[in-house]
N, C-alpha and C positions, 0 to 999 in steps of 0.2 A: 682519373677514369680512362681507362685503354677507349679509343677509336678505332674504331672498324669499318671500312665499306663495303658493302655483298653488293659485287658487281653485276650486274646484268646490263638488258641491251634495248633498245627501243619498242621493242616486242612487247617485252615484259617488262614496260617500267615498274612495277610494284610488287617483283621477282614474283615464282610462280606460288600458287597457295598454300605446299607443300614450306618451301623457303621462308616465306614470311613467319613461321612460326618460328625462325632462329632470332628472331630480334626480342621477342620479349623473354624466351630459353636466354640469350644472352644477357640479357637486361638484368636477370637475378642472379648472375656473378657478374653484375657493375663493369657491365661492357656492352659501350651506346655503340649500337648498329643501326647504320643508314644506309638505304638502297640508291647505289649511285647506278649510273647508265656510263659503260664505259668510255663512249667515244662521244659523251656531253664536254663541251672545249671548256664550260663557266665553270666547271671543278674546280676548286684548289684541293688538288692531292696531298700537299706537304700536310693536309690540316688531319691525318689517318695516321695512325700507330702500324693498322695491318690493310692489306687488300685481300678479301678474297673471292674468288672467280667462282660464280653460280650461274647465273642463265646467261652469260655473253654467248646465245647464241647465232649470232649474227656474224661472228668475225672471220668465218671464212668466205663471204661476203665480203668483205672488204680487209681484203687480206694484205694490201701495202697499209691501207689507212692502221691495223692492229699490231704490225710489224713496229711500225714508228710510234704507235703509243707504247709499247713494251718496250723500246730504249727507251724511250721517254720516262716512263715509271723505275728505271733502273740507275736512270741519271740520276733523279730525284733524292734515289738509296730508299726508299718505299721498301717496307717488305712484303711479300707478297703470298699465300699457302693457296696452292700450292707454290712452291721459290719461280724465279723468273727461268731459270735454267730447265726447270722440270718443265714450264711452259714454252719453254723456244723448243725442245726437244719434241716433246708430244703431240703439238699441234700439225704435224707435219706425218704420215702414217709410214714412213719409211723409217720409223723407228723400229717398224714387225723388221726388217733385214738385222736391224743389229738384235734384239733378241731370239732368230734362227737362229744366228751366227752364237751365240751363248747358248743356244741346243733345246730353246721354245720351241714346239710342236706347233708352228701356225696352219691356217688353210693354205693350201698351195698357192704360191702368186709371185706374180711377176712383175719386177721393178719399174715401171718406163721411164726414162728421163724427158725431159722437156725434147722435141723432134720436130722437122717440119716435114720428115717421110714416115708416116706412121704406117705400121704394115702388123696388123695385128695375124693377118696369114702365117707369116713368116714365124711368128715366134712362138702363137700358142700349139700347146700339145695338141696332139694329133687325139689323144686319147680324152679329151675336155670334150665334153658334149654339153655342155652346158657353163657360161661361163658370166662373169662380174667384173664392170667395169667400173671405174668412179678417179674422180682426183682425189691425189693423196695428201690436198690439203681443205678438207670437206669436213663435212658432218651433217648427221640428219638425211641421210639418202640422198644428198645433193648431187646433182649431174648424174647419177649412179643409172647405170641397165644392167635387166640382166638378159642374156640374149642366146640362142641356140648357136651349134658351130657353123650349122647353114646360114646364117645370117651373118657373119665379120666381115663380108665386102660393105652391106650395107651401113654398120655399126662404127667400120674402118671411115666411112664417109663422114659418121655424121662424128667425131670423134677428132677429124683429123687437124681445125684450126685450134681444138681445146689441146689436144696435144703439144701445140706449140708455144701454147704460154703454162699450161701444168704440167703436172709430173703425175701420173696414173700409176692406180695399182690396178692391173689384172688378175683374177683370182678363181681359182676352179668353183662354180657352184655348186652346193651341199644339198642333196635333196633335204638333209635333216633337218633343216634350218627350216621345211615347210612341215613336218611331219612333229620334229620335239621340240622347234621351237631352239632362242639362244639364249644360256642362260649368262646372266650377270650375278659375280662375286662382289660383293661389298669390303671396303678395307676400311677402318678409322684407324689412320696413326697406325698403319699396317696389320693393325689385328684386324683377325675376320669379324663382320658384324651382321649379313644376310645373305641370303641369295634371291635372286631372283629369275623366274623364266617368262620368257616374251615369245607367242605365238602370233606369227603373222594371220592374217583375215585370210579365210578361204581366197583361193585364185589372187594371192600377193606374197611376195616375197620379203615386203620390208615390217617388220617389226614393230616398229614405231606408232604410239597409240594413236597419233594422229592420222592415219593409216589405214585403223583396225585393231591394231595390234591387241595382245589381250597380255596383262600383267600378273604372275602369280608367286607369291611369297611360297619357297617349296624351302626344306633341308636338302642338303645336300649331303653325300657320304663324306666322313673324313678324309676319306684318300682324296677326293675332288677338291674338297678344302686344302687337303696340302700341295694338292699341283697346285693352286691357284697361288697359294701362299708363296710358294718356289720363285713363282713369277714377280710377284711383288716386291721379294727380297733381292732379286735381282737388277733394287734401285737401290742407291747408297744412299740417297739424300731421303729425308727427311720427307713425306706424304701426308697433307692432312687427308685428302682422301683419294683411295685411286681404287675404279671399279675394272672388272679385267672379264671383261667380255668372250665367251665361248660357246662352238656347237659341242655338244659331247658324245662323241661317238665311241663305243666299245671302252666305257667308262674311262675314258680320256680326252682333255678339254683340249681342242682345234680351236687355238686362239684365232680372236676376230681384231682384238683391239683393246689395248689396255687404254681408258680414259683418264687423262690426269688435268684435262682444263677445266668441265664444267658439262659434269655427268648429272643426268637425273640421279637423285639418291635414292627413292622411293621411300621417303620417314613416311608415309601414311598408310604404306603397307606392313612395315615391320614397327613391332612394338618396341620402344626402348631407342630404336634405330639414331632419333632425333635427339635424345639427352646423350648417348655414343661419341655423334658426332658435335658435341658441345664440351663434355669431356678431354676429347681432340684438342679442339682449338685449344681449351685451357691449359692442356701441357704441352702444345705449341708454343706458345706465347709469353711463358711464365719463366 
């Protein structure tokens, strides 16, 4: 019988209720799933066939401590879906630079590197009147503001020790993002499987149900389906799942962020979504 662990994080020891319903999904193709907590020491990892990454949402919280568990699980030779490559890659959001550079329509933004003179004056556009800051090894709105152009002395201040140990992305804000809300494309095993649109709470900018945020299972047009798919296929490796985040403006998706560690799925808004992404793994693994 294949092993499996769905990783999550001290949050969620009993991954979230959506999640839990892949263990007895996987149980009827005779494959024992157990909810491990990634960064518990008393694991034995060797004792798993696969790992795969669900609610580790904690690890950009402790970002040397998840750095060194991922050589760790690589040393091991663990496999892991999504692979450990797609997760050294993606956790990090300077990944949107190299898909610009491949000709991705991102939101407009700006790389920072680790600094100890940070001078957000100096370098955002003149024409930004409203702008988003966050580290570009985050998740969940973490550290994230979003601030007017009259405010970056202020912002420059409170931003200036975090600049020194992270790397920031700066990023033009979208009013659309409060207006249509950003929709998320679902991939299993790179086929399209839903979409989804998230509208932030009146008088907030973040998405996030925890937040406000409001979730709604919508279709999407084909052409929107094939930008999104464009972007997908412009991974070579192999994807159990990768969800690809966008506002969509003049029916064209202004990527936000392709997530490939340990996206909400939403199985309990879309029908089928959860057998999809079980089907996946099956021809992962086989």
């Amino acid at each position: 019988m294949t092993k499996v662990a769905l990783l999550t994080c001290e949050k969620f020891p009993l991954l979230t209720p959506s999640d839990q319903l892949l263990i007895p999904a996987l149980a009827k193709h005779k494959i024992q799933a157990k909810v491990e907590i990634w960064d518990n020491a008393s694991v034995n990892w060797i004792n798993y066939d696969y790992l795969i990454f669900r609610n580790t949402w904690d690890y950009y919280e402790k970002e040397q401590q998840f750095n060194l568990w991922l050589d760790q699980i690589e040393k091991l030779g663990i496999k892991t879906l999504n692979s450990l490559d797609i997760i050294q890659e993606n956790k990090h959001k300077f990944y949107l630079k190299d898909l610009q550079e491949k000709g991705v329509n991102i939101i407009p933004t700006l790389f920072q590197k680790k600094t100890n003179q940070l001078d957000l004056k100096s370098i955002i556009p003149k024409h930004w009147k409203k702008i988003v800051i966050k580290p570009a090894f985050s998740a969940g709105s973490y550290l994230t503001e979003v601030f007017d152009a009259t405010e970056i002395e202020n912002i420059n201040s409170k931003y200036t020790s975090i600049a020194s140990q992270k790397e920031l992305l700066i990023q033009e804000f979208k009013s659309e993002i409060k207006i249509e809300g950003e929709t998320s494309f679902l991939f299993f095993n790179k086929q399209f499987s839903h979409c989804v649109n998230k509208k932030p709470a009146e008088n907030d900018f973040r998405i996030q149900v925890q937040f406000g945020g409001k979730y709604t299972l919508i279709q999407p047009s084909k052409a929107l389906i094939e930008q999104a798919q464009k972007i997908v296929n412009l991974f070579p490796e192999n994807l159990l799942y990768t969800r690809v985040d966008g506002i969509i403006i003049d029916n064209q998706i202004h990527l936000m962020e392709v997530e490939c560690i340990e996206p909400d799925l939403y199985f309990t808004l879309a029908p089928n979504a959860l057998d999809k992404f079980v089907t996946s793994i099956l021809e992962l693994i086989e």
